[in-house]
VOMAR-441773 format. One record per residue (C-alpha): residue number from 1; y negated, z, x negated. Coordinates in Angstrom, 3 decimals. Last residue first. Layout:
<koltor NUM <Y Z X>>
...
END
This chain:
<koltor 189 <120.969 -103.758 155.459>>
<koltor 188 <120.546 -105.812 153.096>>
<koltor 187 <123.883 -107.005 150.917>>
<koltor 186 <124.622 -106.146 147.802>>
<koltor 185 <126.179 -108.926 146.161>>
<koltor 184 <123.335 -109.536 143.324>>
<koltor 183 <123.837 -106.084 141.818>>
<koltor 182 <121.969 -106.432 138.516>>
<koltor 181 <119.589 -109.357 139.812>>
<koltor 180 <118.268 -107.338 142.583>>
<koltor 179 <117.583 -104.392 140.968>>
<koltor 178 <115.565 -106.175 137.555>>
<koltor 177 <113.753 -108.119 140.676>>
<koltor 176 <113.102 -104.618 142.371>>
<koltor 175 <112.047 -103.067 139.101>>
<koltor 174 <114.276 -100.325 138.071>>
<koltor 173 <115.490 -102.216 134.850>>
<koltor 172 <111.716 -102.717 133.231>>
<koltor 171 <111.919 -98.475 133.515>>
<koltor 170 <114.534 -98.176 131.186>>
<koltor 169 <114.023 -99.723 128.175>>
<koltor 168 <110.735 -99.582 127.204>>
<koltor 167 <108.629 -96.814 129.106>>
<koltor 166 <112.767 -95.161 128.787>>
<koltor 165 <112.295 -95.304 124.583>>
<koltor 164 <108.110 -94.171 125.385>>
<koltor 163 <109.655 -91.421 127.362>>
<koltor 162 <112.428 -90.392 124.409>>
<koltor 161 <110.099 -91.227 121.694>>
<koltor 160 <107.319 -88.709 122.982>>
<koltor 159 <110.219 -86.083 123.243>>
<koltor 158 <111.533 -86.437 120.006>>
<koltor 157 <108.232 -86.407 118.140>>
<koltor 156 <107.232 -82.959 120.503>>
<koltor 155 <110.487 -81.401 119.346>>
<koltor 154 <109.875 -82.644 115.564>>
<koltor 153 <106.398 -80.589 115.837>>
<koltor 152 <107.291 -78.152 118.002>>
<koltor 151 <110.408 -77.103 115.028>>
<koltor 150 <107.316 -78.032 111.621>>
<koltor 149 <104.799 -75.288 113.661>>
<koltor 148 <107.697 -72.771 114.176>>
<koltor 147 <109.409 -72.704 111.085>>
<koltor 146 <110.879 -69.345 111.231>>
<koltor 145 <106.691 -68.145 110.862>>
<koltor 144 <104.593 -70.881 109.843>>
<koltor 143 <105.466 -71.820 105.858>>
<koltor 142 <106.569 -75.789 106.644>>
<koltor 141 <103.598 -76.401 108.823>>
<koltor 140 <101.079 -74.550 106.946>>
<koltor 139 <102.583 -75.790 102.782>>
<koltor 138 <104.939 -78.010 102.421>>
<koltor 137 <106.800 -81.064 104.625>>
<koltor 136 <103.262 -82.744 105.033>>
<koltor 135 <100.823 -82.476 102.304>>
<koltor 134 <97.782 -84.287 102.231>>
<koltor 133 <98.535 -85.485 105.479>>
<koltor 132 <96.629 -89.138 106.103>>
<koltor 131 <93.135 -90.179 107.460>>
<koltor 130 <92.603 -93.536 108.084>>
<koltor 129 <96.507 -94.219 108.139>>
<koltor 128 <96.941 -91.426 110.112>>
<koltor 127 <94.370 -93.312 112.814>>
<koltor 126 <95.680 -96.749 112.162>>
<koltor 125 <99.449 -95.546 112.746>>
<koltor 124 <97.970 -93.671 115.705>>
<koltor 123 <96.085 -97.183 116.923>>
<koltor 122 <99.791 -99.472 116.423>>
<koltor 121 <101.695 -96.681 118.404>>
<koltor 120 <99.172 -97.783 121.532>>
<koltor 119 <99.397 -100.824 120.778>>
<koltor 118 <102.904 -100.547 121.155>>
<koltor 117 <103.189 -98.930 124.159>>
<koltor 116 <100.440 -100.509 125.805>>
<koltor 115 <102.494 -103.901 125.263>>
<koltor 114 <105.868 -102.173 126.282>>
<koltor 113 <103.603 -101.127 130.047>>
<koltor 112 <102.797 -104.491 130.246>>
<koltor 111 <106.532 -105.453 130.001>>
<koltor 110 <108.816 -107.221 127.769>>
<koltor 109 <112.169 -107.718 128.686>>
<koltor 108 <115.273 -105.181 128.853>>
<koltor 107 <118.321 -106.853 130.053>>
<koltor 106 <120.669 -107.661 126.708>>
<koltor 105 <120.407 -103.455 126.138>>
<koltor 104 <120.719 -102.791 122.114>>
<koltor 103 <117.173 -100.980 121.915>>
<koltor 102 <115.503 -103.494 120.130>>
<koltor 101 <117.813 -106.075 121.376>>
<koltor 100 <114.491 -108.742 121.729>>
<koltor 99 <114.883 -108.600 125.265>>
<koltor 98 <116.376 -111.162 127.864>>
<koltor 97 <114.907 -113.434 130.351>>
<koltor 96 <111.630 -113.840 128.713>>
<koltor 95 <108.034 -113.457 129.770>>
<koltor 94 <105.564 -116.167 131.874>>
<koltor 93 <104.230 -117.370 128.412>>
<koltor 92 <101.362 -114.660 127.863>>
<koltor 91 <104.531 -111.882 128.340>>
<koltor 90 <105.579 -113.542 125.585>>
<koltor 89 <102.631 -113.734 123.488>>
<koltor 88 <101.387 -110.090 124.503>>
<koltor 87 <104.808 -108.477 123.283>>
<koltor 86 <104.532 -110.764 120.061>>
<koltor 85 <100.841 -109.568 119.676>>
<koltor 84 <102.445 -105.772 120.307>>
<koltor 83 <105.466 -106.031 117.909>>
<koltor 82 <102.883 -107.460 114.768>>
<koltor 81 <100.274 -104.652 115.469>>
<koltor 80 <103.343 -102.053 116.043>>
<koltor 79 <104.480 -103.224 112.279>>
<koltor 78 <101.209 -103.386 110.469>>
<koltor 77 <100.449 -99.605 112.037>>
<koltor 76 <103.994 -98.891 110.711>>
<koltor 75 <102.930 -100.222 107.074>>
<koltor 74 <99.915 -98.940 107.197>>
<koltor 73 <101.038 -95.479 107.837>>
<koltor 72 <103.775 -95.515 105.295>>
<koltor 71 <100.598 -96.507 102.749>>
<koltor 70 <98.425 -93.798 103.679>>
<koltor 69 <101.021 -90.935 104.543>>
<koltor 68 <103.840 -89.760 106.036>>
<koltor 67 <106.590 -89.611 103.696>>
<koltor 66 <110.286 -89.117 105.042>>
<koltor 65 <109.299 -90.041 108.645>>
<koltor 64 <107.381 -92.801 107.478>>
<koltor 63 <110.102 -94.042 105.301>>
<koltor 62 <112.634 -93.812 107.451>>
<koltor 61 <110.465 -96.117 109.900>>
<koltor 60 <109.669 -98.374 106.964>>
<koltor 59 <113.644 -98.308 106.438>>
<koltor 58 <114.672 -99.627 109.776>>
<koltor 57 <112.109 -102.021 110.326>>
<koltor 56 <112.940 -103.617 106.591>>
<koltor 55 <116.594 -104.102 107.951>>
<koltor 54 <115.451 -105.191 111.170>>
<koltor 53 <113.209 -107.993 109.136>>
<koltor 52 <116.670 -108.810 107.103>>
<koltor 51 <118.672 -108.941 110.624>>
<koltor 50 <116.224 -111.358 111.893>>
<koltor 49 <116.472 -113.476 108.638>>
<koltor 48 <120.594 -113.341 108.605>>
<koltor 47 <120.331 -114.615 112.475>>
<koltor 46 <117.960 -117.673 111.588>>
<koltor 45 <119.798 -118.745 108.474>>
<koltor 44 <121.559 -121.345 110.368>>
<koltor 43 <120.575 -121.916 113.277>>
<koltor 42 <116.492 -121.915 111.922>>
<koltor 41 <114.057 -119.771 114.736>>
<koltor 40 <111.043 -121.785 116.000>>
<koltor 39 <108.728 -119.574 118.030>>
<koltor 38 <107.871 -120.305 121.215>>
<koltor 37 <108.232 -117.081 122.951>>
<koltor 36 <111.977 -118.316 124.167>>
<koltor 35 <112.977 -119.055 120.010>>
<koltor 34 <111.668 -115.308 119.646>>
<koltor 33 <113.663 -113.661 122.594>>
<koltor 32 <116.499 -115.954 121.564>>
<koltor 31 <116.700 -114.777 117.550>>
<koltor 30 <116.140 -111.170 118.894>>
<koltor 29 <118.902 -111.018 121.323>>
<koltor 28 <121.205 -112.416 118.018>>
<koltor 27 <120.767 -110.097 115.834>>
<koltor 26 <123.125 -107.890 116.273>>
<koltor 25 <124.094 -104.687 114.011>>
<koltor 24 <120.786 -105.307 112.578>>
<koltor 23 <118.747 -105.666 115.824>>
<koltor 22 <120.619 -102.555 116.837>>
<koltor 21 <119.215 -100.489 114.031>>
<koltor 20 <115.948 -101.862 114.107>>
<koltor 19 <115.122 -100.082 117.344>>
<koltor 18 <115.945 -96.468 116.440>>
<koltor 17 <115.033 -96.600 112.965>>
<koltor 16 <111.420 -98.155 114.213>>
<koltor 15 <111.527 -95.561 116.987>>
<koltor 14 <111.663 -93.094 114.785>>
<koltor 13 <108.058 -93.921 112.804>>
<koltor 12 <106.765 -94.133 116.467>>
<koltor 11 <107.568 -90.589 117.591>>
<koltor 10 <107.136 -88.839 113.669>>
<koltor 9 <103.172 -90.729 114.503>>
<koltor 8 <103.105 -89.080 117.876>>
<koltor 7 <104.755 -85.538 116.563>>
<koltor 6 <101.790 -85.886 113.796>>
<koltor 5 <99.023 -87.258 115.270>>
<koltor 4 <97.270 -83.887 116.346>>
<koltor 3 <97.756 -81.565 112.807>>
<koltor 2 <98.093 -85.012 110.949>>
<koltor 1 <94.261 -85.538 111.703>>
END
């Protein structure tokens, strides 16, 4: 199985560094996407909690990169699961303004497309999870010829991330509302 899930599962292991990291630089997006899906979010110790659960985002995703296997694989598959039922709830209640900071842009919200996304990312954790590496950074992929197999492996990881990163963050901000509401002095013409 890690032979066809592993640039997919490297893809969605990253993206956990890559989208924790802003929520723990600021966590503040996050605490009002979640208080806007309904959920109640403490003043005080709100922001610190957020950040702590960014922090814990940030090194499962290290961690699955580091060590693929059973347990990482869980943990990410746990992760996606818990990203795509919040995705689902908000976009349930009519959506919110804002995003969650994931990718440090304040104008990113949830989409249909971020819900496929991450359930998507949720079913490959399952599936390495089900049946994990036995050994990852040794042996075939490591020993191919100048490092071939373990090169297209993190190329095809960085390339997944990058589309499913512009899925997310990019494409919600081309939408004719998303348009409209960035440049709200253009005139028709």
């Amino acid at each position: 199985m890690w032979d066809a899930l592993a640039g997919p599962f490297l893809a969605v292991a990253g993206l956990l560094v890559v989208a924790g990291v802003p929520k723990v630089i600021d966590p503040l997006p996050l605490v009002r996407a979640l208080r806007s899906a309904g959920f109640v979010v403490p003043p005080g110790p709100g922001a610190a909690l957020v950040r702590l659960f960014a922090v814990g985002e940030v090194v499962v995703g290290v961690w699955a990169v580091v060590a693929p296997g059973r347990a990482s694989a869980a943990v990410v598959a746990a992760a996606y699961l818990v990203f795509t039922l919040f995705v689902g709830r908000v976009l349930t209640r009519g959506g919110v303004l804002g995003s969650c900071g994931c990718f440090g842009k304040p104008d990113t919200p949830a989409t249909r497309s971020h819900l496929v996304l991450t359930a998507a990312a949720a079913l490959v954790a399952v599936a390495l999870a089900a049946d994990p590496p036995s050994a990852v950074w040794s042996g075939a992929a490591a020993n191919a010829p100048a490092g071939a197999s373990l090169v297209t492996t993190v190329a095809l990881a960085v390339v997944i991330a990058g589309l499913a990163w512009m899925v997310m963050a990019v494409l919600p901000t081309t939408t004719a509302t998303a348009v409209r509401s960035a440049n709200p002095t253009r005139m028709k013409g």
